[in-house]
Phi, psi and omega in degrees: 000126185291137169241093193270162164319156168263350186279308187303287185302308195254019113323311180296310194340317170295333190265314177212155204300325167215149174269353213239340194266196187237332190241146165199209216199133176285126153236146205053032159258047156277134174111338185237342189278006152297303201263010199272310181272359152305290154322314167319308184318346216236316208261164178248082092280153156307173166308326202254353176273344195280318182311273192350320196261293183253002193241328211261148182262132187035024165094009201250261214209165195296135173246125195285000155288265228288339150292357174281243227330309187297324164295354197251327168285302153026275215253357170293287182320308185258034219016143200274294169000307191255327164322299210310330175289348183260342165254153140223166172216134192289151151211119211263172192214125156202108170129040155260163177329149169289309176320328174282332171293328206295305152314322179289292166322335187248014166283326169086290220252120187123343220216139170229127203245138177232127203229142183295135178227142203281022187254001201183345158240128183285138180241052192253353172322122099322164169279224217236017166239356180080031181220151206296167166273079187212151198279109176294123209231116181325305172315336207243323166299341175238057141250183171312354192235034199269312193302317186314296181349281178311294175341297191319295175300341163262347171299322216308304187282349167276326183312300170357299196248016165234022151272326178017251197303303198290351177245344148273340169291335169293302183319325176277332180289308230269000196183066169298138177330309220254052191190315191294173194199114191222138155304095169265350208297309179069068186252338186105341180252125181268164184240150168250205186318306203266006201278319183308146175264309206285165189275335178275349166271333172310302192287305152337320182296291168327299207300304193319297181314321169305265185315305171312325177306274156006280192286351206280296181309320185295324200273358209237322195272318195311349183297333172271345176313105150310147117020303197286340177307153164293139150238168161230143157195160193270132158225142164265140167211172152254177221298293233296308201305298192304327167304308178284333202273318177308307201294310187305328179285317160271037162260317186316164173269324192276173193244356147305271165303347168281334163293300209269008158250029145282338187262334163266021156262352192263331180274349171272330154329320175287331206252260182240083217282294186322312198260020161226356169328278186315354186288146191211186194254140198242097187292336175288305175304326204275324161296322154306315182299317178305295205292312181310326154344269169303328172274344168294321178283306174292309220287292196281356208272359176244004185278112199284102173311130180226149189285146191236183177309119157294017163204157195200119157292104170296131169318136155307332204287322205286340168318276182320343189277169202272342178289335172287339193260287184324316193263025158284333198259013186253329229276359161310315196262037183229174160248056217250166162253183206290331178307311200285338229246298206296320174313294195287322177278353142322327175287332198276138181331130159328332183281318169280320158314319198284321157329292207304304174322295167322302209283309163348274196288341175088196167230099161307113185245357167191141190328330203282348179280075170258158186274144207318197196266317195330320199272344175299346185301168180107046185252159182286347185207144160201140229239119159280106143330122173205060202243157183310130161335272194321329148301311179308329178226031111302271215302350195298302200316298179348122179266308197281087165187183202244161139190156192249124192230161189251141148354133174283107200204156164252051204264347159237056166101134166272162156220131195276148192269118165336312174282303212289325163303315166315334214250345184116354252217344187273033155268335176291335196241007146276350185269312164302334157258021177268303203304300166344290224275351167266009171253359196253351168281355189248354188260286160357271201329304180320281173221069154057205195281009181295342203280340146338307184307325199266359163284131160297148181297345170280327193292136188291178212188110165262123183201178196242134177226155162214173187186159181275187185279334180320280176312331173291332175302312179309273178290005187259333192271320189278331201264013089190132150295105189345293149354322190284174182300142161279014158237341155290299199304335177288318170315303177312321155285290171305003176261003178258343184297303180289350156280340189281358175233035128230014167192095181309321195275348196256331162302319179313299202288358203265071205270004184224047163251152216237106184272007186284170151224141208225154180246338186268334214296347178290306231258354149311316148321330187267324178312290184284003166295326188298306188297304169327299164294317133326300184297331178288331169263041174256336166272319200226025174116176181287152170223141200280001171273010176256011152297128189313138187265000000 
């Protein structure tokens, strides 16, 4: 047990939670306390005799100089990778593309994003010029197609923003206030309106009914969002991530992204400046993707993509042949599904596999040069993908699993929300992909993959996901849940079918994954949201999140 000083004890105080316990929690070291524990690892002293000894300016408080340096030797001593892991930082994101979290978010490992969603927010706001909020992407503005562009994008957003009112009102004809029914009680039983006496469960009702309403129209409409809407979102991460995430961003072709991983090396320089220094723009990479590019476009560019299942098990038996790994590493830079792109390269010369194989990798010239996800294949279940934007980046978020995505594009095709068809409504939102997808064929040749931003959250999405039974338990369970989306939650359900017809016991034990279909289930949710939010102003007071909505 350490025994400080009481002059010792009010030094420390700021720093850690106790002077007196064996276990406590670091505080007000950000930016140094990575490499304050690297050190640790070294010393035979404890944390807080070690802060003391070598961290403190005259015995008073830490001096943030001489902790520069000393992180700087750290990670010169210890290598920066595994220090890197030991710092972190919040970083807000805001007014970027939805397409730019994708980049962000598809970094996976080290990093955790929380994105404005599009389940519970309407995105129909202009700024303070009276133009709608979606990113004018440089590339695209300073081509021949910059006027088309806006045209597009305001057709898209005005349809948009005038199903509002009108898909909510279908939801109230299909589910009037005097008809509707929620556990506000949170009794196990649902009540409906007039059932209520008190006036704050009454309110409760309301509040509920509303956010069903509500939440019913955000899930029906989001399918007309482009790519290109404005967002926010949070990510915590650590140095190793923030690092890896910078170098992929001003790596990108688009110049949209290439701003915001300069600004998030300038806004982490203030913060933890050691464990991002090193991000750099990756020259290795940015050349395999341009070759690989190009040998996909001869080998694949005159071959017609025809549409498949939207969810397809690639055989098992097939993981070990060497064709299986090649056509992982051709099938991002195709619009091919996993079938077409395994057909051809069975057929191609050993000299041309071989080709394909080099040009993957490239020329390492130092450990930091790795070659694509392709080599992670070989997993217990891999998913040829062909499912909606919106599924797609719910199911994305998943961390233990691998995945290869194709171009964001609306070249195959929409997919309409069951209700919005119901409702009268799939002439507007098939009119809105007639417009996308003839701007994005005239646009693509030109200028490349910026032509993206104008596919929809309805526009298909071809990829790859692979993963263990663990991670299938996980995410097949969690995507649905009554609450989830009804069209992911439909992705989700066929990839448990298909496991269950190559292995029934590994399906079985997935026991809480849910094949019902529910009409309520948000607003069953928002009910114990309610009950929730009752108890808290029964503990601490009235709260303004229990205002009518």
């Amino acid at each position: 047990m350490p025994n400080f000083t009481p002059e010792e004890k009010e030094v420390l105080k700021p720093y850690v939670t106790s002077t007196e316990r064996e276990v406590y929690a670091i505080t007000g070291m950000n930016g140094i306390v990575g490499a304050a524990y690297a050190r640790y690892s070294r010393s035979k002293l404890g944390f807080r005799e070690m802060l003391l000894e070598e961290f403190m300016k005259d015995g008073e408080k830490i001096d943030y100089k001489h902790a520069d340096e000393l992180i700087e030797r750290v990670l010169i001593a210890y290598g920066d990778d595994s220090v890197g892991e030991l710092e972190g930082a919040h970083v807000s994101f805001e007014n970027i593309s939805i397409l730019a979290t994708k980049e962000i978010e598809d970094r996976r490992i080290g990093g955790s994003p929380l994105e404005k969603s599009t389940r519970y927010v309407f995105f129909d706001e202009k700024d303070e010029n009276g133009k709608y909020k979606y990113v004018r992407e440089p590339k695209i503005m300073a081509s021949p197609f910059a006027k088309e562009y806006e045209e597009t994008m305001d057709f898209i957003f005005d349809t948009y923003a005038a199903l509002i009112a009108p898909m909510q009102e279908f939801y109230k004809k299909r589910l009037p206030l005097e008809t509707a029914a929620y556990d506000i009680l949170g009794s196990g039983q649902k009540q409906k309106y007039n059932e209520l006496k008190e006036e704050k469960d009454q309110k409760a009702f309301r509040i509920t009914y509303n956010m069903d309403i509500r939440t019913k129209a955000c899930d029906s409409l989001r399918c007309l969002l482009p790519i290109s809407t404005k967002t926010n979102m949070g990510v915590f991460g650590n140095g190793r991530f923030y690092q890896y995430l910078i170098s992929h961003l001003i790596s990108s072709d688009l110049e949209e992204v290439k701003q915001i991983g300069q600004e998030t090396f300038e806004a982490l320089t203030d913060v933890i400046k050691q464990y991002v220094r090193r991000a750099k723009v990756k020259e290795y990479n940015q050349k395999i993707d341009a070759e690989m590019k190009s040998l996909a476009k001869n080998i694949f560019g005159f071959l017609p993509f025809g549409l498949t299942e939207k969810v397809h098990l690639v055989p098992m038996e097939l993981r070990d042949t060497e064709d299986y790994l090649v056509a992982h590493m051709l099938y991002p830079f195709t619009r091919h599904s996993f079938s077409q792109v395994y057909e051809v390269v069975k057929h191609l010369t050993p000299e041309q596999k071989e080709r394909i194989k080099t040009t993957y990798v490239g020329d390492r010239s130092t450990r930091r040069d790795r070659p694509g996800r392709a080599f992670e294949s070989g997993y217990t279940y891999t998913f040829d993908m062909l499912t909606d934007f919106g599924s797609y980046k719910d199911i994305m978020r998943h961390r233990m699993n691998t995945q290869l995505r194709q171009p964001f594009s609306p070249i195959h095709g929409m997919e309409l929300p069951n209700d919005l068809i119901e409702a009268g409504f799939s002439p507007q939102a098939l009119e809105c992909h007639e417009k996308v997808l003839n701007f994005y064929n005239k646009a693509y040749p030109v200028i490349g993959d910026a032509a993206s931003y104008v596919a929809l959250h309805g526009s298909r999405v071809r990829w790859l996901i692979g993963f263990n039974d663990r991670e299938a338990m996980h995410l097949l369970e969690i995507r649905t849940v009554p609450q989830g989306h009804p069209q992911y939650r439909k992705v989700a359900q066929l990839m448990h079918d298909q496991i269950a017809k190559v292995n029934p016991w590994r399906a079985s034990i997935m026991k809480f994954v849910d094949h019902n279909d529910y009409s309520s289930a948000r607003g069953d949710s928002e009910a114990k949201q309610r009950i929730k939010e009752q108890q808290l102003d029964e503990k601490y007071g009235h709260s303004p999140t229990t205002a009518d909505k």
